[in-house]
N, C-alpha and C positions, 0 to 999 in steps of 0.2 A: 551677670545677675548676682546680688548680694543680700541673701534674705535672710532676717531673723526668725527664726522658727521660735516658738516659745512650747513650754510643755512637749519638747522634743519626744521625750520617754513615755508620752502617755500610752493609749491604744492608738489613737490616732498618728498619734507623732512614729511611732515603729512603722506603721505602715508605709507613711508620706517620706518618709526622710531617707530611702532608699530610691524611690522615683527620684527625689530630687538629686541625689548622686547617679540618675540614669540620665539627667537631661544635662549633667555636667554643669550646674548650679552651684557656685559658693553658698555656702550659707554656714549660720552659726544658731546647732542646734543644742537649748541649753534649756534647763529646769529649774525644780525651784533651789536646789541646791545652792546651786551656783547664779540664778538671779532672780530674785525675790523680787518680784513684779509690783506687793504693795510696799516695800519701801521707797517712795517717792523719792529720796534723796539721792538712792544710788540710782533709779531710774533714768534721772536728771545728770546725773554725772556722766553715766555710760551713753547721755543722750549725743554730750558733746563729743565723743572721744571716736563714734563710729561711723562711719559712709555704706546708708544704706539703698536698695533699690524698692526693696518690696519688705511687709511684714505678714506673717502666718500667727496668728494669736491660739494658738490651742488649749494653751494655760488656763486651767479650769478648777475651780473647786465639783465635784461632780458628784457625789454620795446622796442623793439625795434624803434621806431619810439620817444624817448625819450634819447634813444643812437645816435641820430642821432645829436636831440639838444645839447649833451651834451657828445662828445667824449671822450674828459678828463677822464668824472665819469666812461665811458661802459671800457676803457683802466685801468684806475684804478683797477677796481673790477675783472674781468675778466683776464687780462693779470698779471699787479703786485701784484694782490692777489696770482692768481693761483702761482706764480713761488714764493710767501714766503711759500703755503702751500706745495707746491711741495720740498722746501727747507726742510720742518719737515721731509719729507717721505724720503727724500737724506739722512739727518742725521743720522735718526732711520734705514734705510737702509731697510723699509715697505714699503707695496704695497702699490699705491693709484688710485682711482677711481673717473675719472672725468666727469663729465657730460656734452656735447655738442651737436652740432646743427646741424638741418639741413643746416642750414643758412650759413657753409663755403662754400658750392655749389653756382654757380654763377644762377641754373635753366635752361641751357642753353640744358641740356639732354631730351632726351626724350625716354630714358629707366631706370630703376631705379639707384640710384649710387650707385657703391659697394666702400670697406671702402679704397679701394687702389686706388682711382678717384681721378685726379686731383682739389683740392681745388681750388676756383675762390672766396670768398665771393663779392657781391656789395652793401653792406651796412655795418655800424661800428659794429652792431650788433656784424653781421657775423665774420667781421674782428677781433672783439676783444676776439671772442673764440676761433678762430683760433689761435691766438696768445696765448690764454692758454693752448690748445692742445701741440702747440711747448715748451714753458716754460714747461710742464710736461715730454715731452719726452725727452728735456735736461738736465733734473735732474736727471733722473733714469730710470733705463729698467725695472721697474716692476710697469707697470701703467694698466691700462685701462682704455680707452677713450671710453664712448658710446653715438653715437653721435644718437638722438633721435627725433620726429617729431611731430609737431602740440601736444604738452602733454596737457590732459586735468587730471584735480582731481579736489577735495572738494577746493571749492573756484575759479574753472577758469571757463572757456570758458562755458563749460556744466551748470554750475549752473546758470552765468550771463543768458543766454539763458531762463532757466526756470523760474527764476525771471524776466526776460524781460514778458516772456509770461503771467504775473500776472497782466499788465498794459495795456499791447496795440496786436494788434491782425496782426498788420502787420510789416514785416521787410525786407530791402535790404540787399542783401546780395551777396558779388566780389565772379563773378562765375569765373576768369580766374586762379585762381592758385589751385594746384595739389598737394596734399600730403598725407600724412598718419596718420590722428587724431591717437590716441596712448593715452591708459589710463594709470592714475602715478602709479594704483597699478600693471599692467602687469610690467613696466619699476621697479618696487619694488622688484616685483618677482623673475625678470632675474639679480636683482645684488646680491640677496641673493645668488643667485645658481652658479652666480662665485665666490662668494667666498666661500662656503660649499665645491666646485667639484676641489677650486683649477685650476680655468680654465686659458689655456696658453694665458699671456701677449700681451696688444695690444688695436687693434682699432676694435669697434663692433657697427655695425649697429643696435638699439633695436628700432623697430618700431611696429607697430599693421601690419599684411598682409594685401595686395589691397592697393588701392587710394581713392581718393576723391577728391570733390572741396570744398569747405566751403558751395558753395549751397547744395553739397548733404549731408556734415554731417549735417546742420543744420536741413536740414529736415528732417532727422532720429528722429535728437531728439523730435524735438514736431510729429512726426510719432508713436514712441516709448511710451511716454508719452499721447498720446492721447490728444493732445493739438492743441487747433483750432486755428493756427496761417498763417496766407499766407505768404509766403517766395517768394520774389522774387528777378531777378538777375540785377546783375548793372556791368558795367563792374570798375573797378578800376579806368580808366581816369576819370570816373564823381566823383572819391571817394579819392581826393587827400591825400596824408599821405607823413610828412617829407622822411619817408625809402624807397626806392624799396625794393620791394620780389622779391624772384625766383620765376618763373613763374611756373616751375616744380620743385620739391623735393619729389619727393618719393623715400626712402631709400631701399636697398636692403640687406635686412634682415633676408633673408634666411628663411621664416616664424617660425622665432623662438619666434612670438606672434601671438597670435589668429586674427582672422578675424576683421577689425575693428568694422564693424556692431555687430557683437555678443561681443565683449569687450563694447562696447558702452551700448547697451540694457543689459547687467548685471550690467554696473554700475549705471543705470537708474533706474535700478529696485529695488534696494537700497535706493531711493529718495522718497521722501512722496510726 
């Protein structure tokens, strides 16, 4: 098996690219550094020179509220990245697998979204995945799309939090939005196992099962941790940020990951 991982270094890509050296996988795991996914020209050059099986697209622009500043760059990376890598996978005439958001939903539901729900994004974020979603499925029928929620691993959300709680003992934190915290290695898990099982082409919800608010994962975690930190709730108006969020985003995912609470607390427990 010869797969190109793209955004190898990101959260996701540290997680994934260690499984993949466990199933004894070639692959060429690479960033932007070293390839610049919206220069179409080198895209097209490196398109001819490799023999591939399979592609992992995790290369993201992903800030949201930094997307917002700077539409150009989130459309760049996101949209004309996605449709040069999606161009190699047309070529080679391989599967590709692409990583997306919850963020095409407008949050405007208030039951979970299944993966055949009308997309609304309202932010460039959103919009600019969306638009990598469609670039994938214009290129070719053998994609999958897994659109994925609140992702935390080594280096994000979870770890900011514990090293937060190193400094200071009190924190605000926006109790109005709803989602499904979701660990990088469950989302690691579930992409091995489509492509080991050969799973039928398409769009997949991969989240952790249940909800939350950011007030309640945060308080798992210094809960979990045993860490003596006061959390409390602010509502978003007093917490302005270039982006709007969806209000709700909780993916319906069929609980094909564990409960978030207990994916949380084993990768805590991992943590010194």
């Amino acid at each position: 098996m010869r797969i190109l991982v793209t955004g190898a270094t990101g959260l996701l890509g540290k997680s994934l690219c260690p499984l993949l050296d466990r199933e004894g996988w070639q692959y060429w795991a690479c960033n932007s550094k070293i390839f610049d996914i919206t220069n179409t020209k080198m895209v097209n050059e490196i398109m001819n020179k490799i023999s591939l099986d399979f592609i992992i697209h995790l290369a993201g622009f992903t800030n949201i509220d930094q997307a917002e500043d700077n539409p150009k760059k989130a459309f760049d990376v996101n949209a004309l990245g996605t449709k040069n890598i999606a161009s190699i996978a047309k070529k080679h005439n391989i599967p590709i697998l692409y990583v997306s958001t919850d963020n095409v939903f407008d949050g405007k539901s208030n039951t979970p979204y299944k993966p055949s729900d009308a997309t609304n994004p309202i932010n460039v974020y959103g919009k600019s995945k969306l638009e990598g979603e469609r670039e994938i499925i214009k290129a070719t029928k053998k994609f999958y799309i897994l659109r994925t929620s609140w992702l935390y691993g080594q280096g994000g959300y979870v770890d900011a939090m514990l090293t937060f709680s190193n400094f200071r003992k009190e924190i605000s934190i926006v109790n109005d939005q709803i989602g499904c915290p979701t660990c990088a290695d469950d989302v690691s898990e579930k992409i091995i196992e489509l492509i080991k099982t050969n799973a039928p082409y398409g769009i997949y919800h991969v989240s952790s099962s249940g909800s939350a608010s950011w007030l309640d994962f945060t308080k798992k975690i210094f809960e979990f941790k045993k860490r003596n930190v006061e959390v409390s709730a602010i509502d978003k108006s007093d917490f302005p940020r270039p982006a709007k969020r969806p209000r709700y985003c909780v993916l319906d995912s069929r609980d094909i990951l564990p409960d978030w609470k207990n994916s949380l607390e084993k990768y805590l427990a991992s943590k010194n």
